[in-house]
N, C-alpha and C positions, 0 to 999 in steps of 0.2 A: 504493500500500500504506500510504505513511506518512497518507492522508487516510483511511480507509478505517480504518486503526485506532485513530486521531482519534477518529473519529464513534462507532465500536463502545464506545468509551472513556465518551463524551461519554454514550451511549445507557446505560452498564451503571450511571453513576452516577448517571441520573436515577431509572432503578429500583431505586436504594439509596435514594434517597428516596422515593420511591411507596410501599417497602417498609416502611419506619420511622415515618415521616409518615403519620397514618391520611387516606385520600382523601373528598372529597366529605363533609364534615363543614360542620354550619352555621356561618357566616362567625364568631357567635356566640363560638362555640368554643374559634376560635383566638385571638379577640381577647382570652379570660381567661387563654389557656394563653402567647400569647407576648408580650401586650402591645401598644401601639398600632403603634409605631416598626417592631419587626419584623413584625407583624399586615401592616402595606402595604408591608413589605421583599416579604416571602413571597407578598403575593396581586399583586403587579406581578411577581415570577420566576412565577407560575404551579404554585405549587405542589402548592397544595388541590388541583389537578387536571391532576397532570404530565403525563397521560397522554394527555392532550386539548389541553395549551398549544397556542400557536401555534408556539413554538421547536422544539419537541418532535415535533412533525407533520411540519415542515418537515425536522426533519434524518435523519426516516423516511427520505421522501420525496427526499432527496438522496442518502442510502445505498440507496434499492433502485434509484434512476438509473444511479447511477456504478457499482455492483455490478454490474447488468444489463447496463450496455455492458463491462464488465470480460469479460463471459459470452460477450458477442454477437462480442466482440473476437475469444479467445482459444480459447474453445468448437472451433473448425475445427481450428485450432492441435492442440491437444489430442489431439481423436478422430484427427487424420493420424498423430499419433505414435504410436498405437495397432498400425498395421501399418510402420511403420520399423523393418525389423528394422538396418538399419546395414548390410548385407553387403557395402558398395564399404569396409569398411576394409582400408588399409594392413598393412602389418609396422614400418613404421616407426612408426605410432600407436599399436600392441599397445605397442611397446617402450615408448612412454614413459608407458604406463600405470603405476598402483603396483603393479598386480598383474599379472605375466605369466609365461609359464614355458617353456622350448624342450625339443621329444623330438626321438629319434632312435628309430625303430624300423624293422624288418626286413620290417614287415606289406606286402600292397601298397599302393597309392593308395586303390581302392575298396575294400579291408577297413579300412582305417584309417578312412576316412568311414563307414563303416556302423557301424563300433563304436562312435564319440562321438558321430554322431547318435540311436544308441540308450541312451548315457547320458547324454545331456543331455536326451531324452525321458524318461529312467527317473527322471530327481531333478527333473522338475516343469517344464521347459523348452521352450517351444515353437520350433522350430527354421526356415531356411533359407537351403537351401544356394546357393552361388553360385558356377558351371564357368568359368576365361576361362585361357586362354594353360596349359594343365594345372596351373592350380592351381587351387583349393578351397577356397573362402570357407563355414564356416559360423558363421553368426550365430542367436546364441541370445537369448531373453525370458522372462521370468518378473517377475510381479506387474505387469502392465501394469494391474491395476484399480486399483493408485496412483495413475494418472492420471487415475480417477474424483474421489480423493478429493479433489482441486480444484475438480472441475464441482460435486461434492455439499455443499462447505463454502459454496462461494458462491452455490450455488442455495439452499442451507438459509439464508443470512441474508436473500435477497430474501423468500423464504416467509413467514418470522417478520415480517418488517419490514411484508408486505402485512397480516399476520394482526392486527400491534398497528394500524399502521395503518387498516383493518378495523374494530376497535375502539375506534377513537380519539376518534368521535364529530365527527368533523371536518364532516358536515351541519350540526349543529348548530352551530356555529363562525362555518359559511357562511351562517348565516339569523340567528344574531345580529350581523355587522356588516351584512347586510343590512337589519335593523332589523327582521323580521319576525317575530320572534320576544326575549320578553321575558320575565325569571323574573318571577312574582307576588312580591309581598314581604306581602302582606297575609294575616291569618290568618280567610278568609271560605270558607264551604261548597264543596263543587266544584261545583256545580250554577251558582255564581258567578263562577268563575274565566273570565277574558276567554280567547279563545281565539287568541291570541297567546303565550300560557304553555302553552298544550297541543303535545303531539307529535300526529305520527301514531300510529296503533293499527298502522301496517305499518314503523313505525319499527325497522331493521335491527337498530339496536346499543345499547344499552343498560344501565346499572346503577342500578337505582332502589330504593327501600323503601318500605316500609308498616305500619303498625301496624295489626291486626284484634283487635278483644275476641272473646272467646269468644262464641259463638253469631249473630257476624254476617260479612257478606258483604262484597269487596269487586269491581270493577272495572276499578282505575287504584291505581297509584303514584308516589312525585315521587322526583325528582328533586334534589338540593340544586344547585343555579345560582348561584355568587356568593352576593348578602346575600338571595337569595329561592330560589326552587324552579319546578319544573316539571311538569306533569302526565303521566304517560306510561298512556293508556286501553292495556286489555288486551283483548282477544279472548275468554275466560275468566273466571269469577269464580269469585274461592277463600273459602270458607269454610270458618270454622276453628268443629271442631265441638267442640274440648277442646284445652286448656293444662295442662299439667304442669311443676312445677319440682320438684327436691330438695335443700335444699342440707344444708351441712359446719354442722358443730356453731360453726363460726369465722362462719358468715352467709354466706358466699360459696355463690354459685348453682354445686352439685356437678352437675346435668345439666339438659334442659330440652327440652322436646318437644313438637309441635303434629298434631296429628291435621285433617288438611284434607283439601277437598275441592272438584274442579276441577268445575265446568258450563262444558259450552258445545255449546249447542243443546238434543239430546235426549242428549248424552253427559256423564258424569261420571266422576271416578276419583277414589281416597280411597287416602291414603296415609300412613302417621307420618313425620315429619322431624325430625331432632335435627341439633344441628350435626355438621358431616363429614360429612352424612345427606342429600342435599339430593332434590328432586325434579325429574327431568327430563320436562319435557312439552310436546311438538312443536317444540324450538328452544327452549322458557324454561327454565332452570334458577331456581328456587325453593328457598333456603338458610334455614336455622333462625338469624339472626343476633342475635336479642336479647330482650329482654319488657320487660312495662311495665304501666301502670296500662288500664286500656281503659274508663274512665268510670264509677268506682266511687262509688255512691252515697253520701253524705255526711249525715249530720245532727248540727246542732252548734249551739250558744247564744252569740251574742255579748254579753258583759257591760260595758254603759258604764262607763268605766275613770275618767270626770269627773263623775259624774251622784250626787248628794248623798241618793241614794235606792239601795240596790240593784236594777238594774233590768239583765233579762234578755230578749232576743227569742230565738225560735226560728228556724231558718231550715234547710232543705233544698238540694242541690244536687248537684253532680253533677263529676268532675274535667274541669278546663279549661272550666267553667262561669263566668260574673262574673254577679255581683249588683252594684245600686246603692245605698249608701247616702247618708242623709241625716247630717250632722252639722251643726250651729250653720248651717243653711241651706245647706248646700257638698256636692256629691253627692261623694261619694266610692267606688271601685271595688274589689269584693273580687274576686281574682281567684285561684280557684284550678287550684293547678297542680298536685300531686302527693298521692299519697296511699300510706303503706305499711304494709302490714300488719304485717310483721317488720321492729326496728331491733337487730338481733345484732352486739355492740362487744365488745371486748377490757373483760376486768373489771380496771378499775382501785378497786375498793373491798377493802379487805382485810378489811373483817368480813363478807364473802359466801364462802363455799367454791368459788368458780366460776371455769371460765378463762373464759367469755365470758357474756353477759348479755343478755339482747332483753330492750331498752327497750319494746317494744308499739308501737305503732298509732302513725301520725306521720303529719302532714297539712302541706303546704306551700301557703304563698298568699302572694299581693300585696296591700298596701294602696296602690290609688293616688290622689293627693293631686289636688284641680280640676287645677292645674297642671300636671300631668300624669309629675310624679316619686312613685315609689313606691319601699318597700321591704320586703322580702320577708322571710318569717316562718317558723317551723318550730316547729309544736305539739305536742307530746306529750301523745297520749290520757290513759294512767295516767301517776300519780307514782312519781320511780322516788329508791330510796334510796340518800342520801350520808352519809356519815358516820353510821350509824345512824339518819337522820332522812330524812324524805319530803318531796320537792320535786316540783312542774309543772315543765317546762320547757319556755321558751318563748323562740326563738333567732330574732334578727331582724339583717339587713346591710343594709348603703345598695346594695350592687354583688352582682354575681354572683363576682366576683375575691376577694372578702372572706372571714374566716371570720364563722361565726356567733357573736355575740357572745348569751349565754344569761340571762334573766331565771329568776331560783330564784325560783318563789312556794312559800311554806308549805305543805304541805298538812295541812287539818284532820283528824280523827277517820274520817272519811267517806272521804279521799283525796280530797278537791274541795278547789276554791281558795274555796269558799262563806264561808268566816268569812277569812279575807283579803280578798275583795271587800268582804263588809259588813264590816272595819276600814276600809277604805280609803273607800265612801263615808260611810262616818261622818265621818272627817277633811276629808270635801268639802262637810259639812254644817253650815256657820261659824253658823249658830243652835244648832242644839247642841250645838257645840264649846264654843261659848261659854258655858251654862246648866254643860258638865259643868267648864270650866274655872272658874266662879264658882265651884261651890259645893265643889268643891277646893281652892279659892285659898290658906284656912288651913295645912293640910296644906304645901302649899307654900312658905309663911311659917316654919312649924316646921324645915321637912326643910335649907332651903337659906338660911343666913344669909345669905350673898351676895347675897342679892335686897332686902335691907333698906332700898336706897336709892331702890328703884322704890315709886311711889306704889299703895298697897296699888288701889285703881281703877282702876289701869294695868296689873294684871301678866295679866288675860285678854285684853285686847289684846296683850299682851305676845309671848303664848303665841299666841295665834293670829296674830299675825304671822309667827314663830318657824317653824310650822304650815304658813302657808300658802308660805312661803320653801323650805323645807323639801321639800315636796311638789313644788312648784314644780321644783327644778333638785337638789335631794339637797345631802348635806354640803356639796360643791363651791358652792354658790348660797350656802349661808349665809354660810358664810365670805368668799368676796367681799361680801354685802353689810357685813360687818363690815370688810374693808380698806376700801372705798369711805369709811363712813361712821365712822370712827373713826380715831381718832391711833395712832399704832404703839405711843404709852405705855400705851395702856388697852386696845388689843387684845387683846394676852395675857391680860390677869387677865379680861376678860370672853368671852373666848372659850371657854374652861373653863364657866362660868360661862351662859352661852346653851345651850352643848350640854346639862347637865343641867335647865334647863328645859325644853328642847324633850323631854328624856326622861321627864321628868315628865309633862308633858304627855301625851305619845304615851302613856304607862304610866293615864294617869288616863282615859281615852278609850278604851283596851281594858280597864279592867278595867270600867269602865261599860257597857260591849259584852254582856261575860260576864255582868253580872246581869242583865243583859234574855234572857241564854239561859238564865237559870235556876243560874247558877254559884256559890255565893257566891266572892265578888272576894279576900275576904281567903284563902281555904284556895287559893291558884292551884298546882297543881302543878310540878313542875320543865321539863315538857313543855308546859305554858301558857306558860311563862317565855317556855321556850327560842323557841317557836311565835312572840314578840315578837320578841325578837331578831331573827330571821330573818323577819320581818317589815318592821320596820325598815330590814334591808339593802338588801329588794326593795325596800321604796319609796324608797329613795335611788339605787335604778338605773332606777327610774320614769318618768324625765323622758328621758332616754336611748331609750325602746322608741317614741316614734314612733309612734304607733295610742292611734286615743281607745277602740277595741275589745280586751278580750281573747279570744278566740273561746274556746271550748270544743267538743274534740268530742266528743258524747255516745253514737254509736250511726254504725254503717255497714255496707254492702251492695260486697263486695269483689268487682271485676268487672275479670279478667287481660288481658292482651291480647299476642298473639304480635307480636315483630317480624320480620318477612321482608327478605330481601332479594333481586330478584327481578332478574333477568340473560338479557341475550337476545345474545350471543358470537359472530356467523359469523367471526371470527378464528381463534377456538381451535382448529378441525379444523385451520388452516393452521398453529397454531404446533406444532400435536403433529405433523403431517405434516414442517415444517421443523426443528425439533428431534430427532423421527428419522433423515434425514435429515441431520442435523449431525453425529450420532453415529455414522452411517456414513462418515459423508464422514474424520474425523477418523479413525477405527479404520482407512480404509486407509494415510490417509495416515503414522500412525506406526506401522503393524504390519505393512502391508503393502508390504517396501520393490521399488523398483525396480529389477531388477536385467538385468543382459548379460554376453553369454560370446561370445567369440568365439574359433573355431578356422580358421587358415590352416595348409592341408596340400599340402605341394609333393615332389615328386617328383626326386631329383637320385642320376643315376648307381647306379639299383636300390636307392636308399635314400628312406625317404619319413621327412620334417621335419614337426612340428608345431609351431606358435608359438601358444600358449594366452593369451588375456588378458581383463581380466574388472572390472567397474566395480558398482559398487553406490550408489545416491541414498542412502543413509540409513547408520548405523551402520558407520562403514570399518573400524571392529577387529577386530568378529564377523566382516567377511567376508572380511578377512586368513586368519582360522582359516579361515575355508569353503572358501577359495579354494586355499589348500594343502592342504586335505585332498581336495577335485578334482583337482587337479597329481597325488598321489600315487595315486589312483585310474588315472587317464589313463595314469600309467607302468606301474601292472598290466596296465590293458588292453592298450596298446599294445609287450610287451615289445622290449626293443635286442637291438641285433646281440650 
C-alpha cells in the first residue's frame, strides 16, 4: 500500500506539471523562457514531455504490475467473502462485540426464527440460517458490493495506467534509442525530409500540429522531438476552406474558427471547428489550437542606410521566405519571418482619447551577417504618433530573450521616412558636405566665437570630421574621441564647444536639403525644426541598429492560416472507462458500508433467548444508533414473558 501510494503520488505530481508546463513546445522556447542552466535542468528531468519520459513510462509500468498482482492476489480472496455469511459464530464472540443485545421472549423457537429472518429481510439483509445441537444461528449481510469497491479502485488504476501508458508514445522511445528513428532539425520541404524522421501513417498514438493557410491542403503533421520534429503522414487530407478570427477592442483574439474539410478516397466531410469544438474523425481528433501568418504576401523597398545617394530597390516576397543580399561584396540574408496585420496596444499617449490603439501592419525579419549571426527587426508599416509628433518605428534585438530596443525615425509630411533618408544620405555625401560646409563657414565664424582658434581652412574639415564621428557611433563616439584625444583641462571647454559645431553643421546641411525641395531655408517652421531634432536623435541611435538596410513596407497581400492540433488517443476510451470505474469503485467503498447481524436463538426450559450482535466496516456511530434502534424493534417483535 505504502508503494503503491508512493507511485500514485509520484504519478499525480508529474501531471501537475504536464499540466502547468505547456508540453511538446520547441526546444527554442524554453530556452528564452527558463534560461540555459535550467533549459538542461528541465530537458535531462524530461519534462517538455513528461508524458512520454522514460521515468514516467517506467513507473506506469510498475504500478499497473504490482497493482495487477495486488488483483491477481487478492481478487479470490474477495469474491469468497462475498458468500461468508459467518454462521459458525459463537455467543461468546456476539458478547465481545461493541454492539450486542440479549431477549427473552415467550414466542416459540421457530416463530422467533421466522420473525427476525423476516426482519432482517424486511431492512435490506440477506440472510442464513444455521440448525446444530437446537440452537439457531442466523447470520445476516448487507452491502456486500463494498467489497467491489476494492476490485473496482484497483482495477480502475490498472485501466488508467494502460490508457496513459497507451499514450505515452513509448514506440517511439523504443526506435529512438534504437537509433532508427531521428527528429529532422533542418527547416527543408517534406518532400525532403529523410525518412528516418517520419512515422508510420498506422502510427497508434499521437499528438502533432500543423499550420494550413486558407485555401490549401495538407497531409502530414510534426511532431516537436527534442531540438527538431517529426513527420506524422495522415491517411486524410484537411483542407481548410476559410479562417475567421474576432477579437476585443484590447487586441486579444475574442474567438476563432476554421471551416475544413476531410478527403480520403472518394469520401469527404466539412465541418467548422472552434476551440472546445474539435473534430472527431475515424480515431483522429482534430482541435482549433491557434492561427498565424500562412504566407502573406509582402512588398517592401529597402533603403541603403550608407549609400551617399538616396537609393531604393524594390523587392517582393512572401513570409518565411529569404532573399540574398549583396553589401560591400558580402551576401547577406533577409529572412522573413512574420507579418501582422493588427498591432492593438494599450494607449499610453495622453493626447489620443483612446484606451487602446492599433499601430497597423508590422513585419518581422532577420538580417543575417556572412558569418552567420543575425538580428532581428520589427517594422512598422504606418507612422504612429508620440507626443503629438509622427514616428517609423523600427525595433531590432541581438536575441530572441531581448526586448526590442526601437529606432524613432521622423516622419515627413507624406508619413514616409523619405526626407530622413535623403538627410541622412546627404551626410554620407562628404563632397557635399563639404561644398555646403565651405560656403557656411562665415556664418559659423559669426555665430560661434569659440571657434576663433581653429584655422579659418580647417573648420570644414572640422565639421566633417565632427560628421563623420558623429554618424559613425552617435554622441557616445564623439565624446570618446574627445577623452582619447584631449587633456581633461581642455575637455570641458571644448566639449561644449564640438557639440554646437556638429549642430551647426547638421542644421546647415538640412536647411540646404530644404532649398533643393523648394523651401526657403530661412522661413523653417517650428515642425521643420522640431523634424531636426528628432532627427538628430535617430541618427545618434544609428550606429546601434545593425543593418546597412532600412526596409520599408509598402503594400501587402494578407494570407491566415489555421493552427490545428491533431490527436490520435486509443488510451482515452480506457481512461474514461477506468475513471468511471474509479468513481464507482470509491462510491461503494464510502457509501456503501459493510455490514453483519447476527442472531443466536436457543431454547431453555419453554423459554426461547436471543443474543443479537452486529459489526459495521465503516462509520461505528451511525451504526451504534442503527443498531439500537434494531434491538428495540427485535423487543416489539419478539414480546417477554
Amino acid at each position: 500500500m505504502n508503494l503503491a501510494i508512493t507511485l500514485l503520488v509520484a504519478i499525480a505530481f508529474a501531471s501537475v506539471i504536464g499540466t502547468v508546463l505547456k508540453q511538446n513546445e520547441p526546444y527554442q522556447n524554453y530556452l528564452v523562457k527558463f534560461g540555459p542552466f535550467w533549459h538542461g535542468v528541465f530537458e535531462q528531468l524530461g519534462l517538455y514531455d513528461i508524458y512520454s519520459s522514460g521515468w514516467f513510462i517506467l513507473t506506469l509500468a510498475f504500478l499497473i504490475t504490482s497493482t495487477s498482482f495486488c488483483l491477481y492476489r487478492n481478487t479470490p480472496r474477495v469474491l469468497a467473502s462475498l458468500k461468508q455469511y459467518q454462521e459458525n459464530m459463537q455467543e461468546g464472540q456476539l458478547l465481545n462485540l461493541a454492539n450486542h443485545s440479549r431477549h427473552r421472549t415467550r414466542l416459540p423457537h421457530a416463530e422467533a426464527v421466522n420473525k427476525l429472518t423476516a426482519y432482517f429481510n424486511q431492512i435490506g439483509f440477506r440472510t442464513r440460517i444455521k440448525r446444530q445441537d437446537g440452537k439457531t444461528t442466523l447470520a445476516a449481510m448487507k452491502g456486500a458490493g463494498n467489497r467491489f469497491g476494492y476490485l473496482f479502485t484497483h482495477s480502475a488504476i490498472v485501466i488508467i495506467c494502460i490508457g496513459g501508458f497507451l499514450d505515452s508514445n513509448a514506440p517511439l522511445k523504443i526506435r529512438a534509442l534504437q537509433g532508427t528513428l531521428q527528429a529532422e532539425t533542418r527547416e527543408i520541404p517534406l518532400s525532403q525530409i529523410p525518412d528516418e524522421s517520419k512515422l508510420s501513417v498506422d502510427n497508434r498514438s499521437f499528438r502533432a500540429s500543423v499550420s494550413i493557410p486558407e485555401g490549401r491542403a495538407v497531409k502530414a503533421a510534426f511532431i516537436n522531438s527534442g531540438a527538431g520534429y517529426l513527420v506524422q503522414p495522415l491517411p486524410f487530407s484537411i483542407l481548410v476552406k476559410d479562417f475567421r478570427i474576432e477579437h476585443y477592442p484590447s487586441g486579444q483574439p475574442k474567438s476563432f474558427e476554421s471551416d475544413l474539410v476531410i478527403h480520403e478516397n472518394n469520401n469527404s466531410v466539412e465541418k467548422t471547428i472552434a476551440v472546445n469544438h474539435p473534430l472527431s474523425y475515424r480515431g483522429y481528433t482534430i482541435y482549433q489550437a491557434s492561427f498565424g501568418d500562412g504566407g502573406s504576401k509582402l512588398e517592401f523597398r529597402l533603403h541603403d542606410l550608407f549609400s551617399p545617394a538616396p537609393h531604393a530597390r524594390e523587392h517582393s516576397a512572401t513570409v518565411n521566405q529569404s532573399l540574398t543580399l549583396q553589401y560591400d561584396n558580402n551576401p547577406h540574408r533577409l529572412e522573413i519571418a512574420e507579418f501582422r496585420k493588427f498591432n492593438i496596444f494599450a494607449n499610453d499617449d495622453p493626447t489620443l482619447n483612446k484606451k487602446f490603439r492599433d499601430f497597423g501592419p508590422s513585419v518581422a525579419f532577420k538580417i543575417r551577417q556572412p558569418d552567420g549571426s543575425a538580428k532581428e527587426y520589427l517594422n512598422y508599416m504606418y507612422p504612429i504618433t508620440l507626443e503629438g509628433r509622427e514616428f517609423l518605428l523600427s525595433g531590432v534585438r541581438s536575441a530572441v530573450a531581448e526586448e526590442f530596443k526601437y529606432l524613432h525615425i521622423p516622419a515627413d509630411d507624406d508619413g514616409s521616412a523619405t526626407r530622413f533618408l535623403r538627410f541622412l544620405a546627404l551626410l554620407n555625401d562628404a563632397e557635399k558636405l563639404a561644398r555646403i560646409y565651405a560656403d557656411n563657414r562665415e556664418a559659423l565664424l559669426a555665430d560661434n566665437a569659440s571657434v576663433e582658434k581653429i584655422p579659418e581652412r580647417e573648420i570644414s574639415a572640422v565639421i566633417l570630421r565632427l560628421t563623420r564621428l558623429f554618424l559613425d557611433g552617435g554622441f557616445p563616439s564623439l565624446q570618446q574621441h574627445l577623452d582619447q584625444e584631449l587633456d581633461a583641462a581642455t575637455i570641458q571647454s571644448l566639449s561644449n564647444t564640438s557639440m554646437k559645431i556638429l549642430r551647426f553643421g547638421l542644421q546647415q546641411a538640412y536647411m540646404a536639403m530644404m532649398e533643393n525641395e523648394g523651401i526657403n531655408a530661412g522661413s523653417l517652421s517650428e515642425r521643420d525644426i522640431q523634424f531636426l531634432n528628432d532627427a538628430i536623435v535617430a541618427l545618434s541611435a544609428l550606429h546601434e541598429y545593425g543593418s546597412p538596410y532600412y526596409l520599408q513596407l509598402t503594400d501587402f497581400e494578407h494570407v491566415e492560416a489555421t493552427g490545428l492540433q491533431i490527436t490520435r488517443s486509443p488510451g482515452t476510451k480506457w481512461v474514461y472507462f477506468g475513471f468511471s470505474l474509479l468513481i464507482a469503485g470509491v462510491f461503494l467503498l464510502f457509501y456503501v458500508p459493510h455490514q453483519r447481524l447476527w442472531a443466536i436463538i436457543n431454547s431453555r426450559d419453554a423459554r426461547t433467548d436471543i443474543l443479537i450482535g452486529g459489526v459495521r466496516t465503516r462509520h461505528a456511530r451511525d451504526f451504534n444508533r442503527y443498531f439500537a434502534q434494531i434491538s428495540r424493534t427485535i423487543k416489539q417483535l419478539t414480546p417477554g414473558e
